[in-house]
C-alpha positions as CSV (number, residue, x, y, z in Angstrom):
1,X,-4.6,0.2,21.6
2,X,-4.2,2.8,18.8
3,X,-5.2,2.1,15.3
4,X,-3.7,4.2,12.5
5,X,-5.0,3.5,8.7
6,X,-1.6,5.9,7.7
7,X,2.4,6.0,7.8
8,X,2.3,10.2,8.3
9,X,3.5,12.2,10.6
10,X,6.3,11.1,14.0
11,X,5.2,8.7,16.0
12,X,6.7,8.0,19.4
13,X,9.6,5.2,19.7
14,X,8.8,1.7,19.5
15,X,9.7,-1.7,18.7
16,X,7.7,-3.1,15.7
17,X,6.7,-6.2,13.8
18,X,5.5,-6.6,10.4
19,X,3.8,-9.0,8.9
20,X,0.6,-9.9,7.6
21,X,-0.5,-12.2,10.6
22,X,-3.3,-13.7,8.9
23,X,-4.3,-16.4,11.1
24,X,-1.5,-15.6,14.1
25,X,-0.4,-18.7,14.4
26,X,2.2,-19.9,17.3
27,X,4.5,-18.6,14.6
28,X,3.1,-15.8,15.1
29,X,2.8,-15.4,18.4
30,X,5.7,-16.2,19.2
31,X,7.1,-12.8,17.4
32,X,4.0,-10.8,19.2
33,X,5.4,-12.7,22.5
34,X,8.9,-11.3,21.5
35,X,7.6,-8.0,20.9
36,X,5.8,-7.7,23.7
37,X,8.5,-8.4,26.4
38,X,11.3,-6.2,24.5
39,X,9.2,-3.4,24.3
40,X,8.4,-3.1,27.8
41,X,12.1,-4.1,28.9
42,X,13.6,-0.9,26.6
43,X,10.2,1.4,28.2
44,X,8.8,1.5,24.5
45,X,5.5,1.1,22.7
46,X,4.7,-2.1,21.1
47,X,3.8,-1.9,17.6
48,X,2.3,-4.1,14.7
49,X,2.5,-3.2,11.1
50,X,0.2,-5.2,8.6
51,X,-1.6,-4.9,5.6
52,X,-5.3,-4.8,4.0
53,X,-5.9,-6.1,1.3
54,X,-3.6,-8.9,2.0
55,X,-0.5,-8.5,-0.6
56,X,-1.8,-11.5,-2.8
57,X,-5.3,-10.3,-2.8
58,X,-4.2,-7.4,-4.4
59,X,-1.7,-8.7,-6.9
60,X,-3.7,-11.9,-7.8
61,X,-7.0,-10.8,-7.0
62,X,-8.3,-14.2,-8.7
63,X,-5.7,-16.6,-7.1
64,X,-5.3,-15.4,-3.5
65,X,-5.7,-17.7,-0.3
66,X,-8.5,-17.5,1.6
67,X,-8.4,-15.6,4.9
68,X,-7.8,-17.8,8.5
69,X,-8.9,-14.5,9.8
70,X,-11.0,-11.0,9.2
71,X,-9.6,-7.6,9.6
72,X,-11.4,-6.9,13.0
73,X,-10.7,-10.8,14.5
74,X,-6.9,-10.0,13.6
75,X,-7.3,-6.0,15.8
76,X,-9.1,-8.1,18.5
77,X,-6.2,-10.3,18.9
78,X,-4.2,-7.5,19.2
79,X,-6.0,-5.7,21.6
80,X,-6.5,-8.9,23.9
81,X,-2.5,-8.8,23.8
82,X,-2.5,-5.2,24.8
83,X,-0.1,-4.2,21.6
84,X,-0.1,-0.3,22.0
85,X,-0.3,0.7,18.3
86,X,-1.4,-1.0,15.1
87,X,-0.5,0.5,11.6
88,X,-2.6,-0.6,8.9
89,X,-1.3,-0.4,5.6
90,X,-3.5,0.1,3.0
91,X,-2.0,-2.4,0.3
92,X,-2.3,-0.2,-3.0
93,X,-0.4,0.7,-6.0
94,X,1.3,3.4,-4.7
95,X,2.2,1.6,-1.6
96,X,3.2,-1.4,-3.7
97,X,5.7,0.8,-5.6
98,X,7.4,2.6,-2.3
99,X,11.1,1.3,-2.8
100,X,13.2,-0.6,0.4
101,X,14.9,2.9,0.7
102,X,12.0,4.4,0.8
103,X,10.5,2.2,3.1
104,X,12.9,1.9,5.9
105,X,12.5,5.9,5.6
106,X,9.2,5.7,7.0
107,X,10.5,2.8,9.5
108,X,13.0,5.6,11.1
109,X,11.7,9.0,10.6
110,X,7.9,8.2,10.9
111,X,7.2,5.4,13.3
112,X,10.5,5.4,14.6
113,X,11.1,2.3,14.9
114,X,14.1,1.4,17.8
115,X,13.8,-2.2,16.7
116,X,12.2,-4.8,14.1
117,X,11.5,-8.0,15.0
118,X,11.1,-10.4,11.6
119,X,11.3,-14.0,10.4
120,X,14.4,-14.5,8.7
121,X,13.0,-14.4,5.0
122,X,11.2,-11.4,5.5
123,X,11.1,-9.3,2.5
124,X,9.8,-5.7,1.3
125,X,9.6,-2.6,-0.7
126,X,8.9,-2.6,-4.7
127,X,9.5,-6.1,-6.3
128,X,10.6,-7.2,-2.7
129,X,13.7,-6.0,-3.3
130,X,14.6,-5.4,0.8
131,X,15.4,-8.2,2.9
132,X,16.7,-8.7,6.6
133,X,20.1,-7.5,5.5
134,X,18.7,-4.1,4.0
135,X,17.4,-3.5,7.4
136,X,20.3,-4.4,9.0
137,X,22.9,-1.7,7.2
138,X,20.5,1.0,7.3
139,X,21.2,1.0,11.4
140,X,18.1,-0.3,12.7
141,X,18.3,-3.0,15.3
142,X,16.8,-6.3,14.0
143,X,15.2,-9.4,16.0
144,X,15.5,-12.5,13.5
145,X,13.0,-15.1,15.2
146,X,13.4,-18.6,13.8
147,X,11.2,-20.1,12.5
148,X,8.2,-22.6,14.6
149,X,7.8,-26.3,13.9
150,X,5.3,-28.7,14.5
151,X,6.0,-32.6,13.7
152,X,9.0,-31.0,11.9
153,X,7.1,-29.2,9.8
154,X,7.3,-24.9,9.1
155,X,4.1,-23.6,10.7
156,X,2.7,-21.2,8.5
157,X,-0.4,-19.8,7.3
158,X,-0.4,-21.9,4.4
159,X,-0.3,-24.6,6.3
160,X,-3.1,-23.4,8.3
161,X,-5.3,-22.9,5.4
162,X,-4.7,-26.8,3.9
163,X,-4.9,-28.2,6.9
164,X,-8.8,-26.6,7.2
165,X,-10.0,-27.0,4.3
166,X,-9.2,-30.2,5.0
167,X,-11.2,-30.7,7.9
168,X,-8.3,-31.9,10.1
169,X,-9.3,-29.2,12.9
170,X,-7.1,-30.9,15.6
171,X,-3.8,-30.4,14.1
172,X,-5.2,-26.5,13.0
173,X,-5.7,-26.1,16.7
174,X,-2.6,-27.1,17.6
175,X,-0.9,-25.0,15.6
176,X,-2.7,-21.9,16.2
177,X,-2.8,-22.7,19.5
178,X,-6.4,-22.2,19.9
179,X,-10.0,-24.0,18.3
180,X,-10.2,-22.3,14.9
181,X,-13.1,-19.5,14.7
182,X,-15.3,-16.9,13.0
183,X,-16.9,-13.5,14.8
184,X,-19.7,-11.4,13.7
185,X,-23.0,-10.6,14.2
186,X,-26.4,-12.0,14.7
187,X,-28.0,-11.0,11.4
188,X,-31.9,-11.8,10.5
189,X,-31.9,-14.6,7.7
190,X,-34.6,-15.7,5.3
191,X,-35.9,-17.8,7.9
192,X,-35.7,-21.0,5.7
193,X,-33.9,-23.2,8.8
194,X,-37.1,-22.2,11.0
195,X,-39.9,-23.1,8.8
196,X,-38.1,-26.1,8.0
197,X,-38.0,-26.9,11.7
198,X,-34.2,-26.2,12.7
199,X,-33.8,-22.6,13.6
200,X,-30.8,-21.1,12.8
201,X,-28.8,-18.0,14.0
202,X,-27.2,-16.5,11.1
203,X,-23.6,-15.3,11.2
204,X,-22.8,-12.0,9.4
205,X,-19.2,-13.0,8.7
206,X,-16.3,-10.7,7.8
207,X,-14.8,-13.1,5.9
208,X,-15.2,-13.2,1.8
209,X,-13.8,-16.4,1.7
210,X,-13.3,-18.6,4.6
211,X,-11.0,-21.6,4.2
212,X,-13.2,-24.5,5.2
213,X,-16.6,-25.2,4.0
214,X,-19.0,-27.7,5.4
215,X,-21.1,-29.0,8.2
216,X,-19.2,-28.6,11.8
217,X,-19.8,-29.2,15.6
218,X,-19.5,-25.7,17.4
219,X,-19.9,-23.4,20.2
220,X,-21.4,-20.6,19.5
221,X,-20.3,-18.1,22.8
222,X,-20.2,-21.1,24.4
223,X,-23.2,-23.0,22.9
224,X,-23.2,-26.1,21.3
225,X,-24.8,-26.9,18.2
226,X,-24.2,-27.7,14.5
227,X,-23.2,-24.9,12.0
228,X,-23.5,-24.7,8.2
229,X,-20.7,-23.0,6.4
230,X,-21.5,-23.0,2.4
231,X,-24.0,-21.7,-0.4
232,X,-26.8,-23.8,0.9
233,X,-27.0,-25.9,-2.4
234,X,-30.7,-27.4,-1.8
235,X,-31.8,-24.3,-1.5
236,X,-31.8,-22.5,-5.1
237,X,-30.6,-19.5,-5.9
238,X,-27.9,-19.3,-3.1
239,X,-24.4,-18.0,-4.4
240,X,-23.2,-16.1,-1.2
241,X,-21.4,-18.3,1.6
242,X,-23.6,-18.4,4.7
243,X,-22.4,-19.5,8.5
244,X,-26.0,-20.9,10.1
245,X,-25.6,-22.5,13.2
246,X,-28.6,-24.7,14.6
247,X,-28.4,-24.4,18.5
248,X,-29.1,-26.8,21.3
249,X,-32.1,-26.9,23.9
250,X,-32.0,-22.8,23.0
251,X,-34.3,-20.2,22.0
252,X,-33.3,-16.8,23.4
253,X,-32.8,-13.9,21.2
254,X,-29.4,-13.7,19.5
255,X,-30.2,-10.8,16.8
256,X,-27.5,-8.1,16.5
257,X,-25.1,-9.3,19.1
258,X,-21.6,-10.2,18.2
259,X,-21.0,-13.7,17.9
260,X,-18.2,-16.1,18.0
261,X,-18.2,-19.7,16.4
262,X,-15.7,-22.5,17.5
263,X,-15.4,-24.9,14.9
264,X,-14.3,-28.4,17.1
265,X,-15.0,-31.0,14.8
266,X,-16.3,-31.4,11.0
267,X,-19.4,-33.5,10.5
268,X,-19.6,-33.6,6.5
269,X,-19.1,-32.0,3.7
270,X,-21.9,-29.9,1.7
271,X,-24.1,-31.2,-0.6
272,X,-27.0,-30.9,-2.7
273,X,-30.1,-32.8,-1.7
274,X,-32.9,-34.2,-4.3
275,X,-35.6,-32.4,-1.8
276,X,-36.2,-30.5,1.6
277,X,-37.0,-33.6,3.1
278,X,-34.4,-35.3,2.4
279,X,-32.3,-32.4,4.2
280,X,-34.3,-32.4,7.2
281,X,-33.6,-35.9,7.9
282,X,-30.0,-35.7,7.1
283,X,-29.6,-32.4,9.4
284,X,-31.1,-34.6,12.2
285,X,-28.3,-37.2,11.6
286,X,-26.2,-34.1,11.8
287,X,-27.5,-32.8,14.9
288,X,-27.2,-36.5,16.6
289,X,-23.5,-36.8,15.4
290,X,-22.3,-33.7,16.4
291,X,-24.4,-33.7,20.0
292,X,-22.3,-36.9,20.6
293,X,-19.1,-35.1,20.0
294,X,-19.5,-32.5,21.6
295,X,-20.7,-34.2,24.7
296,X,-17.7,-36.2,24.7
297,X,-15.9,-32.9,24.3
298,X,-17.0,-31.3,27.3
299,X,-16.2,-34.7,29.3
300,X,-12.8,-34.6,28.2
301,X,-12.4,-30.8,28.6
């Protein structure tokens, strides 16, 4: 898979999407599914267009949703799906100002686009003027993919994000049709989980804010154990989110390999503690609530 950060120069023929895929749902994937099968039925490249920052973040720095997913978890995706090329537009004021004209410009002439495939209330250019139609009587060919329910509901990213911060990760799952998670790597923490008796391996996440907070049952590349999302609020002087995950009948070394976290089932929320001990002997309810989850888990799986 190629990975542009720029709109110049001719790119070879292809069919594209664009979107901002944060989460890829089975919304989603149903238009990366689309994409997929056209492009190698017309003998073209597959390509994704999408955007960082996030639109929102960078109009309402203050008030935009939280990422479902990073950056480099969204490429993974991509590359696990074998998309040939990814275009990744950096979201900026000049880009923000580039007009629908000017936009389906770049669509034709630069990545030469043969088809785009869309939901049918995609909109762009300045002021999102553009819309479905635009595309449509400039002479491109346009895929309008309806739109994926669940329980007669829109799936959407929103959705997504309400649904965990919520803690309802069953119905999240569904929807994206796949246990909700967070990569990174290994990183060496202040140690406070070991000397407290609960080692943890620390998460460097690539999130700045995740949309669910809390204590969870997890696998961590496929171990189970009990994972802290939050600022750690018995511990003073914590503002940064932390992912700690306490593992299982384990004690090989995890430092600086990449890391992935299922999140299967929410134990509690956060919350502040009037001492250490106190902690301690609610992370070992914690660790006895989530074992016997997780235990059922694997008998059902």
């Amino acid at each position: 898979m190629q990975v542009f950060r720029h709109l110049n120069g001719s790119h070879p023929s292809s069919i594209l999407t664009i979107g901002n895929y944060d989460g890829i749902h089975l919304g989603h994937q149903a238009i990366l599914n689309k994409l997929i099968v056209s492009a190698k039925k017309n003998n073209l490249l597959s390509s994704v267009m999408t955007f960082e920052p996030h639109p929102k973040e960078f109009f309402y720095p203050n008030d935009a949703p939280a990422r479902i997913i990073s950056l480099r978890e969204k490429l993974e995706y991509f590359d696990e799906k074998k998309i040939d090329q990814v275009f990744i537009v950096k979201f900026n004021h000049e880009f923000s100002n580039i007009i629908s004209a000017q936009f389906i410009n770049i669509l034709k002439n630069n990545i030469q686009a043969k088809q785009v495939i869309v939901g049918n209330d995609f909109r762009f250019g300045a002021r999102r003027e553009g819309d479905v139609d635009s595309l449509i009587k400039s002479g491109i060919d346009v895929c309008i993919m309806e739109k994926v329910q669940d329980k007669g509901e829109r799936i959407s990213s929103t959705m997504t994000r309400i649904l965990l911060a919520n803690g309802d990760l069953d119905r999240a799952s569904n929807i994206l049709g796949r246990p909700y998670s967070i990569s990174g790597k290994v990183v060496h923490g202040d140690k406070r989980g070991r000397e407290i008796g609960f080692p943890t391996a620390n998460i460097h996440m690539f999130h700045n804010r995740p949309p669910l907070k809390g204590v969870f049952a997890v696998k961590l590349n496929g171990i189970a154990g009990v994972a802290n999302l939050g600022v750690r609020p018995t511990i003073a002087g914590v503002s940064k989110l932390h992912l700690e995950v306490h593992l299982f009948d384990f004690s090989a070394d995890l430092y600086g390999k990449h890391a992935k976290v299922i999140f299967l089932q929410k134990v509690r929320d956060e919350k502040k503690f009037k001492d250490i001990e106190a902690l301690k002997d609610q992370i070992k309810i914690d660790i006895k609530k989530a074992k016997f989850f997780l235990e059922d888990y694997d008998r059902r799986k």
